[in-house]
C-alpha positions in Angstrom: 11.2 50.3 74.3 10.4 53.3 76.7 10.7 56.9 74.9 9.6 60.6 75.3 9.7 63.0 72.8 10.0 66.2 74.1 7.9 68.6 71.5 4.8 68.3 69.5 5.4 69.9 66.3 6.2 69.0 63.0 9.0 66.9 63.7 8.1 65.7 67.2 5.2 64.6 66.5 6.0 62.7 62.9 8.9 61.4 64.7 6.5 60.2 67.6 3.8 58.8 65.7 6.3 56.7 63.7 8.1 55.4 66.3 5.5 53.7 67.9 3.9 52.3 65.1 6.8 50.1 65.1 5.8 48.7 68.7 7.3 50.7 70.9 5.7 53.0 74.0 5.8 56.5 73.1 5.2 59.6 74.9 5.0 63.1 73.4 5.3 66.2 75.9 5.0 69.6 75.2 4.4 72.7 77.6 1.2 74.0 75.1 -1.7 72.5 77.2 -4.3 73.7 74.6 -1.9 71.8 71.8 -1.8 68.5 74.3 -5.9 68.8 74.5 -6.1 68.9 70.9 -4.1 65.5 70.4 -5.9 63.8 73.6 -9.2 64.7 71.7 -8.2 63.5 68.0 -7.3 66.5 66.8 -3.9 67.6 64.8 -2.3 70.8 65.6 -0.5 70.8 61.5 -1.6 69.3 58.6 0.8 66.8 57.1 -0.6 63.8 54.8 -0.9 60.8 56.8 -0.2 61.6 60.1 -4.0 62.1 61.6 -4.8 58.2 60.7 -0.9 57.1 62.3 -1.8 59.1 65.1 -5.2 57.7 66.0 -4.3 54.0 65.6 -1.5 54.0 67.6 -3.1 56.2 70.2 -5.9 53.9 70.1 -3.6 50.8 70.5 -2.0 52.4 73.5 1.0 53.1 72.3 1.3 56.7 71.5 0.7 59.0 74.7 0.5 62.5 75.4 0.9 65.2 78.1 2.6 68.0 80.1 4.0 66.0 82.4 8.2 66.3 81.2 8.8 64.5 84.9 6.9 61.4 83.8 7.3 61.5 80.6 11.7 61.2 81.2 11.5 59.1 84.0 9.9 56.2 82.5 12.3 56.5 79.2 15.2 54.3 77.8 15.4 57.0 74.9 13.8 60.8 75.2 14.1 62.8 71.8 14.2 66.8 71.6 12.3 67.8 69.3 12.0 71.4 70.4 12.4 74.3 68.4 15.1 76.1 67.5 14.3 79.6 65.4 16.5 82.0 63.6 17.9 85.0 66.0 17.8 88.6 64.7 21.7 87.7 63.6 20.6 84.6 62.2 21.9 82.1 64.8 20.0 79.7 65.9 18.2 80.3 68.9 19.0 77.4 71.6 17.1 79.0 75.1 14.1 76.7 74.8 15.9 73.6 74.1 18.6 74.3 77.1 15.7 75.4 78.8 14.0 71.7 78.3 17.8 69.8 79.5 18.0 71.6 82.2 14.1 70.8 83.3 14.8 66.9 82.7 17.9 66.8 84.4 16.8 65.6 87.7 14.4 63.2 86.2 16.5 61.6 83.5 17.2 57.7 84.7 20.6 56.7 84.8 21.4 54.5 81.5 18.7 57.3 79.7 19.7 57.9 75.9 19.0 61.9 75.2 18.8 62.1 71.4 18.9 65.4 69.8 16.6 66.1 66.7 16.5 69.4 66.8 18.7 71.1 63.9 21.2 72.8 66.1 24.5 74.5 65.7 27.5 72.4 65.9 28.9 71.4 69.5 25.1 72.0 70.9 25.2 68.0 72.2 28.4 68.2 73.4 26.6 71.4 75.4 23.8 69.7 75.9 25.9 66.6 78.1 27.8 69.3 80.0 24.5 70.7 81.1 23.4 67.3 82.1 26.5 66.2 83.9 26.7 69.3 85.8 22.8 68.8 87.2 23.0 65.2 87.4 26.1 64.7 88.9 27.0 61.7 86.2 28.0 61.8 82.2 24.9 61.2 80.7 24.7 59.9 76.8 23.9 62.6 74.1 23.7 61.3 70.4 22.6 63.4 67.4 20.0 62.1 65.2 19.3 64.8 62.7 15.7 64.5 60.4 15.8 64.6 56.8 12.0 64.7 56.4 10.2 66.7 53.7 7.2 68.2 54.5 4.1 66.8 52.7 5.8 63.8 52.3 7.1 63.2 56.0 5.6 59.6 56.9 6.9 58.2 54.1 10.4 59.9 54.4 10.6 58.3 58.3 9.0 54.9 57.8 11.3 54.2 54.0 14.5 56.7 54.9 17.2 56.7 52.3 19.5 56.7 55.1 19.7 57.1 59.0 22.7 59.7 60.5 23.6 59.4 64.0 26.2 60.9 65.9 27.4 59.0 69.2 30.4 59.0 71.4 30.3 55.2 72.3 29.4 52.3 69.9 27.2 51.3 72.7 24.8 54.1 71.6 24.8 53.6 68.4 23.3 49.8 69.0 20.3 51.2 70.8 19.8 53.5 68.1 20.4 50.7 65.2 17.7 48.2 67.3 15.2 51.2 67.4 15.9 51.8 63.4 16.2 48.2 62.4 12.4 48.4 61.3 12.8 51.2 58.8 15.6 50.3 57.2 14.9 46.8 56.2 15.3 47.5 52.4 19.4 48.0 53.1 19.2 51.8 53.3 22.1 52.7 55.6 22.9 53.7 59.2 25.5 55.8 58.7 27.8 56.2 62.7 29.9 59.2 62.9 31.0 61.9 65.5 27.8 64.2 67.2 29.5 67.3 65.8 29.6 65.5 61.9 26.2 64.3 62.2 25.0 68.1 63.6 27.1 69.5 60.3 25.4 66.5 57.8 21.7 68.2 58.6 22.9 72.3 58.0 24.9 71.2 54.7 22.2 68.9 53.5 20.0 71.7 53.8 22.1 74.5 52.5 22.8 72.5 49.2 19.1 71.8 48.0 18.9 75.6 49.1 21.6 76.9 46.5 20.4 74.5 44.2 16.8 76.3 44.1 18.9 80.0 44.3 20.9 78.8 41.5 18.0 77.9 38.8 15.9 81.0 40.2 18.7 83.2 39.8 19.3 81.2 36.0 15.7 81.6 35.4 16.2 85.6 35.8 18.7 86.0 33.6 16.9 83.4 31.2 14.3 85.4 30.7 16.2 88.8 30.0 18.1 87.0 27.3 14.8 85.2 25.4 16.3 81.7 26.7 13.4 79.3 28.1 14.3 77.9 31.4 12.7 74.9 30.9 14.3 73.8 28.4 17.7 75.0 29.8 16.4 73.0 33.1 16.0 69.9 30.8 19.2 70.7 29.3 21.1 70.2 32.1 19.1 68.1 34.4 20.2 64.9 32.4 23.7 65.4 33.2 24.2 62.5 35.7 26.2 64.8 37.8 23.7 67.2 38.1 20.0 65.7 38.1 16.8 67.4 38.0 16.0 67.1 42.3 15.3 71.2 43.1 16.1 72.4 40.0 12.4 73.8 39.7 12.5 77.7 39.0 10.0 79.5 41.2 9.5 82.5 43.7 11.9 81.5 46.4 12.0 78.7 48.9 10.1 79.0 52.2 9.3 76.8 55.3 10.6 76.3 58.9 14.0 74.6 57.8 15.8 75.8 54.8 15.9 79.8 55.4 16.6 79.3 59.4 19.4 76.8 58.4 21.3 78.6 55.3 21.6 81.5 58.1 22.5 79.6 60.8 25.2 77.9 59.0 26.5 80.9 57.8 26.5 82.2 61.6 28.7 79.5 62.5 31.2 80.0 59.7 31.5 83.3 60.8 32.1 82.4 64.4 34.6 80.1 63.4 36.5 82.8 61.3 35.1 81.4 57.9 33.2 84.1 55.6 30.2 82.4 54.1 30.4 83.9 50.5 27.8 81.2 48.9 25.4 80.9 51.7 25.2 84.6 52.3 24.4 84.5 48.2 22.0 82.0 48.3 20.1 84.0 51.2 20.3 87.1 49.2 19.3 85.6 46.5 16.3 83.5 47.9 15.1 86.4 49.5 15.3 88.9 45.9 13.6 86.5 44.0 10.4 86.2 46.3 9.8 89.8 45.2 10.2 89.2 41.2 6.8 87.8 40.8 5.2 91.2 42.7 7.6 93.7 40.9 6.1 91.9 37.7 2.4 92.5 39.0 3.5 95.4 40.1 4.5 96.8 36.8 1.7 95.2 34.8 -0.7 97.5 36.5 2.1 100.6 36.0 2.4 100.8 40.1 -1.8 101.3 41.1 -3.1 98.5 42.4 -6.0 100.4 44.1 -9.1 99.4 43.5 -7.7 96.0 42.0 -9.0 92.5 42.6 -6.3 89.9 42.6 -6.7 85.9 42.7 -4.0 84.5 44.6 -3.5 79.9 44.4 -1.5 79.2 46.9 -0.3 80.0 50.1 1.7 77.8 52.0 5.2 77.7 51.1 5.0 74.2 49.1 2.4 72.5 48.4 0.8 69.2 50.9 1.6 71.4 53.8 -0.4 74.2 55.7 3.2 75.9 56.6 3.2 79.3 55.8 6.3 80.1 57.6 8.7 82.6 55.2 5.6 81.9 52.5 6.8 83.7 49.0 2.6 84.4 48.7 3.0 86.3 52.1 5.2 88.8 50.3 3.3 89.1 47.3 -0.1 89.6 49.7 1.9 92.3 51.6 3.0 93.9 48.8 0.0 94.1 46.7 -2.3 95.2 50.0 0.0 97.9 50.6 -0.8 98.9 47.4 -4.6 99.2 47.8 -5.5 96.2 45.7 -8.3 94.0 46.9 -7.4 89.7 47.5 -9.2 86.9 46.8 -7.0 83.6 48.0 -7.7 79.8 47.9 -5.1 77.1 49.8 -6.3 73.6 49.9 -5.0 73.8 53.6 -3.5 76.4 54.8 -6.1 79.6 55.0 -6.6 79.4 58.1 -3.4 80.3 59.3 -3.2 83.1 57.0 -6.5 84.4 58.2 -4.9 84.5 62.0 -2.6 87.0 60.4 -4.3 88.7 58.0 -7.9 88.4 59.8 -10.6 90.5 57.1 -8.0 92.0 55.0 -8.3 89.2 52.5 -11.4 87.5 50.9 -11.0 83.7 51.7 -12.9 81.5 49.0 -13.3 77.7 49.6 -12.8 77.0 45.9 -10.1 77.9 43.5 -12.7 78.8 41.0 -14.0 81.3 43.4 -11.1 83.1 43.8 -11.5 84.1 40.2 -14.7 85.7 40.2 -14.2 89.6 39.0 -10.1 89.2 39.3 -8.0 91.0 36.8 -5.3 88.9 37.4 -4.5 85.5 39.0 -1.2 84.6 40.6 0.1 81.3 41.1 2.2 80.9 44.5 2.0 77.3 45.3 2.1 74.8 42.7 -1.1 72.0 44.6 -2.2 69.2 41.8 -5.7 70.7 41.9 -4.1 74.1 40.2 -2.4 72.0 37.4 -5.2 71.0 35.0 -7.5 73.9 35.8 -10.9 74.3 33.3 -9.5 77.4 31.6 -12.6 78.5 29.5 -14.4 78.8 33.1 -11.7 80.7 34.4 -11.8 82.9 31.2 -16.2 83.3 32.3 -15.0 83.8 35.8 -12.9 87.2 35.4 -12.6 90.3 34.5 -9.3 89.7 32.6 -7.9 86.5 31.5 -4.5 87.1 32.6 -2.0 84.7 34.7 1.0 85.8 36.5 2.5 82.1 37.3 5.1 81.8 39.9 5.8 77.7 39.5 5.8 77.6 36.0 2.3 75.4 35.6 1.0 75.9 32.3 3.0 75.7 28.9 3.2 79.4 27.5 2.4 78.5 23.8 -0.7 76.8 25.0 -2.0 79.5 27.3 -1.9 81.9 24.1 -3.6 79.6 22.4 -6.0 79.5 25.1 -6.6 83.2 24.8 -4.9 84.2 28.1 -1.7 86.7 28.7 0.7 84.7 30.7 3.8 85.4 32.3 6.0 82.9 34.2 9.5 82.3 35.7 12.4 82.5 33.3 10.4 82.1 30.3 9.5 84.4 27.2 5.7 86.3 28.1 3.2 85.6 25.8 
């Protein structure tokens, strides 16, 4: 099968790359020539486990294709997938003018019989918008199905290639048999297909999203009040976890979720309840409470020090927002770094992968050090942001050599509290007792 995929990043290009390594002829366009250069020559524009080896053997068997060329790209497609971008709005909306701005471009080229399948998270009633847009240029009704992603970054191949279930939303069964033959290969175990309505299937992605969301706001905001009281969230997480109606899946205390998806998506669903006359109570909350708790780690720094930081040289692990990912997009470490520079203190910060996208914000403001270890050296304090497997069995009596104070402000909860005492360190963590 013939399809474009209109958009090379994280999704496009995972959702490309996947695609035709089940046999079919993929094209990925995007407007960034330098981007499009990047993949011709081998090169990955993101970091995301996997996806550099997928990409270069199915661009070395032909099958995987990219350009600037949207004309060619759509005219030569049975399916063409928009994967374009849709960010946050200063009133939290999502903002649709480059994805509109990409339908209305491929209008005139879009063969007749074309399938135009939406996979970027948009607001509900944006594919019905989309067809209008299309019939209007094109003369015709044109078929717009929603196929929302579910992927997790740092874990996105695997997510596509063994999916616990496909959502598409069509308005003919026809439709939904193209997109069942083009799934058939992923879902081989008996995960589902699952058929509804474009504007159900548009709703399925902002709810799925805004319930892992309240679920990390919830234990955070447990974890707060946990730790006021002398109650250890751990345990408490453990307590509850094993209640089969509750689980243990994002129940992990921390400093606030981050990343392209959930933060753009709790706001945008709470914009579209309050267009439809709905007030968003819960997702308002979980915002609010999402965005508090990325400052609790640096109020806790903050009053370790009593308020002067100046002068101060802070270790920082981790950077991007979660770890197997060099996303730094709504990063809980970019608040702490702007919070403890505007305080005078002085930064040294290790990232498995993502330090150089911090340095294209930050430039020489921070001390970059290609080892965790080196991060330490002269630190009176380390922070913990992101919680990588390298950080999680660290050699703590060369830490201890390494800097000036042997004293850990954790912000993922890493290291048991008992232990680190034992180990000769002050620790504080996330809803748990300081030691």
């Amino acid at each position: 099968m013939n399809i474009a995929v209109v958009g090379t990043g994280y999704v496009g290009l995972v959702t490309g790359a996947c695609i035709a390594d089940s046999g079919n002829d993929v094209t990925c366009v995007d407007i960034d020539q330098r981007k499009i250069d990047q993949l011709n020559a081998g090169g990955i524009p993101i970091y995301e486990p996997g996806l550099a080896e997928l990409v270069e053997h199915n661009t070395q068997a032909k099958r995987l294709h990219f350009t600037t060329d949207l004309a060619a790209a759509v005219g030569a497609a049975k399916l063409i997938f928009l994967a374009v971008g849709t960010p946050s709005s200063q009133d939290g909306s999502a903002d649709l003018s480059s994805l509109f701005g990409v339908v209305d471009d491929m209008a005139e080229h879009l063969p007749t019989g074309a399938i135009v399948v939406t996979k970027s998270t948009v607001p509900v009633g944006t594919n019905w918008e989309i067809g209008q847009r299309l019939e209007k240029r094109t003369g015709r009704a044109c078929d717009v199905a929603s196929n929302p992603e579910f992927l997790k970054e740092g874990a996105a191949i695997e997510d596509f290639m063994k999916p616990d279930r496909v959502v598409v939303g069509v308005r003919r069964p026809e439709v939904a048999e193209v997109l069942r033959e083009l799934y058939a290969p992923f879902l081989r175990t008996e995960k589902p297909i699952l058929v509804m309505s474009p504007e159900s299937a548009e709703m399925t992605k902002y709810v799925a999203n805004a319930l892992l969301s309240t679920k990390i706001s919830f234990i955070n905001e447990v974890a707060n009040v946990c730790e006021r009281m002398r109650a250890d969230i751990n345990d408490v997480r453990r307590g509850i976890g094993h209640d089969s109606r509750i689980g243990f899946a994002f129940l992990f205390p921390g400093v606030g979720y981050g990343g392209s998806c959930f933060p753009k998506d709790v706001r945008a669903m709470g914009s579209m309840a309050r267009a439809a006359g709905v007030d968003p109570r819960i997702l308002d909350a979980v915002d609010a409470v999402n965005t508090r708790q990325k400052s609790v780690l640096p109020e806790k720094i903050e009053k370790h020090f009593s308020g002067q930081f100046a002068g101060r040289t802070i270790a920082v692990w981790g950077l991007a927002f979660k770890p197997r990912t060099d996303d730094i997009r709504e990063a809980p470490a970019l608040v702490l770094i702007d919070r403890l520079l505007a305080g005078g203190a002085k930064l040294q910060v290790h990232d498995p992968e993502a330090m150089e996208n911090v340095r294209r914000i930050y430039g020489n403001k921070l001390t970059y050090c290609d080892h965790p270890y080196g991060a330490l050296e002269g630190a009176e304090l380390l922070a913990i942001m992101t919680e990588w497997k390298e950080f999680l069995q660290p050699d703590f009596a060369r830490m201890q050599k390494l800097m000036k104070s042997p004293v850990i402000f954790d912000g993922r909860n890493l290291y048991n509290p008992a232990q680190m005492k034992a180990a000769g360190f002050a620790y504080d963590s996330i809803g748990r007792t300081r030691v």
